[in-house]
C-alpha positions in Angstrom: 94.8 119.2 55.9 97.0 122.5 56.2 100.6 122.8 54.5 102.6 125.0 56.4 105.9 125.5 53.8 107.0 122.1 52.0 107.6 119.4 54.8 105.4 120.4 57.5 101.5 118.9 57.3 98.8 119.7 59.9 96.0 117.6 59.5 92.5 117.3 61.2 93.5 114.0 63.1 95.2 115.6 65.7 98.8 115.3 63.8 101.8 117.3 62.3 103.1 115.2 59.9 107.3 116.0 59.0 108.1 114.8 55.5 111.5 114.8 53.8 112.6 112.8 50.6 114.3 109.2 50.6 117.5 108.7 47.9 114.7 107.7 45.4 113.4 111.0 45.7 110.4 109.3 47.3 108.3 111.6 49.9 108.4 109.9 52.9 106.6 111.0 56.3 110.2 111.2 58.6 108.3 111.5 61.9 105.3 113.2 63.5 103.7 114.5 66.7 100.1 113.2 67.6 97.6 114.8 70.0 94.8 113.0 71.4 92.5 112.6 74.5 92.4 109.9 76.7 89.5 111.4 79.3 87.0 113.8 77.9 85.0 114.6 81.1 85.2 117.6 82.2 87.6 118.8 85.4 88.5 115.3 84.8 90.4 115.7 81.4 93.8 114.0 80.5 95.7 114.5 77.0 98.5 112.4 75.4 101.2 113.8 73.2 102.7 110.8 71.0 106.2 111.7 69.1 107.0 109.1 65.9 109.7 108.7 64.6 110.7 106.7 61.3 113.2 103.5 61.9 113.7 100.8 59.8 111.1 101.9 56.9 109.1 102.1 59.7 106.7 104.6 61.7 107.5 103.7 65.6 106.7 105.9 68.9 109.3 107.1 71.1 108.2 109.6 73.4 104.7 109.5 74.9 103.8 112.5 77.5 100.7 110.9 79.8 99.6 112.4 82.5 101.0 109.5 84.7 104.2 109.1 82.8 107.0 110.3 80.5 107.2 107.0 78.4 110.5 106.2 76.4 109.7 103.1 73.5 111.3 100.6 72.2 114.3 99.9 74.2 116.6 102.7 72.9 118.9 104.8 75.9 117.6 108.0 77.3 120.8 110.6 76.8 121.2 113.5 78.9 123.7 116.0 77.9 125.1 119.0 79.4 125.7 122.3 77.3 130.0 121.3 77.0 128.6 118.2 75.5 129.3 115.4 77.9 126.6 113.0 77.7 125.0 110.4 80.1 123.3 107.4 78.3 120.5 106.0 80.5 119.8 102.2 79.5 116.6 99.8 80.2 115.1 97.1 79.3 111.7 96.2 81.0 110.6 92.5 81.1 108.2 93.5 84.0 107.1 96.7 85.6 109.5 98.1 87.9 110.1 101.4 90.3 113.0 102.7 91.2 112.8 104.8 93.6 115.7 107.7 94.5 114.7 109.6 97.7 117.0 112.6 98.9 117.4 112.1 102.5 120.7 113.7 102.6 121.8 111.4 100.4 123.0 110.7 96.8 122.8 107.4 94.8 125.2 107.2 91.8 126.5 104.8 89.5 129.2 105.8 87.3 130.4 104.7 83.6 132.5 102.5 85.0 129.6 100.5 86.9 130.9 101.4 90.4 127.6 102.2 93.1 128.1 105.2 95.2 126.5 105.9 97.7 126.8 108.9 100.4 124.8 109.0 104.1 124.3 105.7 104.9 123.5 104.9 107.8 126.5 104.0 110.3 124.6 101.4 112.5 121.4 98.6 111.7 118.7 100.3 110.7 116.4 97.5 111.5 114.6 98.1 107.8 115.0 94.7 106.2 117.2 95.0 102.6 118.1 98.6 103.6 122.1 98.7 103.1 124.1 100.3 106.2 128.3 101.2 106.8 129.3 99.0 109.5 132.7 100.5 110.0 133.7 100.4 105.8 131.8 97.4 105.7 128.6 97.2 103.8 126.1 95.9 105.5 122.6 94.5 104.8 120.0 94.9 107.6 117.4 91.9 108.3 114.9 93.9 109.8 
């Protein structure tokens, strides 16, 4: 184990361990970053960058980077904020696995704050794509295929 100043431990496990001090004046380990390997063969290598975070009394992971995925945990909103400070919160809760896919064909898929679905290009006439939504004259449409 290696101290670098007062709350910053690295450790031979792969970990940098942030501590701080609870109102007892307890040391407490506030969060940490882990480092491990999830494929060891060469050319074929893949790593895995854990952050933890402390909630509750407890030690809980929040951010994993895979090499598949950027993986958010337990249920809290993604925020994305611009440098004036306006923020987007990003909500989900996954009973299942799901994609969502957002493909720019000329297009753009928003939903605002307000929970209103925008969406720009679509197609003016049946696309013949079954569940693919079209503008039939201001009128949206869902083809049947």
């Amino acid at each position: 184990m290696f101290k670098v100043g007062k709350n910053i431990t690295l450790n031979t496990d792969q970990w940098i361990e942030f501590k701080g001090e609870n109102d007892a004046g307890e040391e407490i380990r506030i969060g940490s970053i882990k480092g491990s390997i999830k494929d060891n063969t060469k050319g074929a290598d893949q790593s895995v960058i854990t952050i933890i975070g402390r909630k509750d009394g407890q030690h809980k992971p929040l951010i994993t980077i895979a090499n598949n995925a950027i993986y958010f945990h337990h249920e809290v909103p993604l925020c994305l904020q611009n440098t004036g400070g306006k923020k987007t919160f990003i909500y989900g809760k996954s009973s299942t696995k799901r994609n969502i896919n957002l493909p720019d064909d000329n297009g753009e898929l928003m939903i605002n704050n307000n929970g209103k679905v925008m969406a720009s290009d679509l197609p003016t006439s049946d696309p013949n794509n079954a569940g693919q939504l079209w503008n039939d004259s201001g009128t949206v449409k869902i083809s049947a295929g």
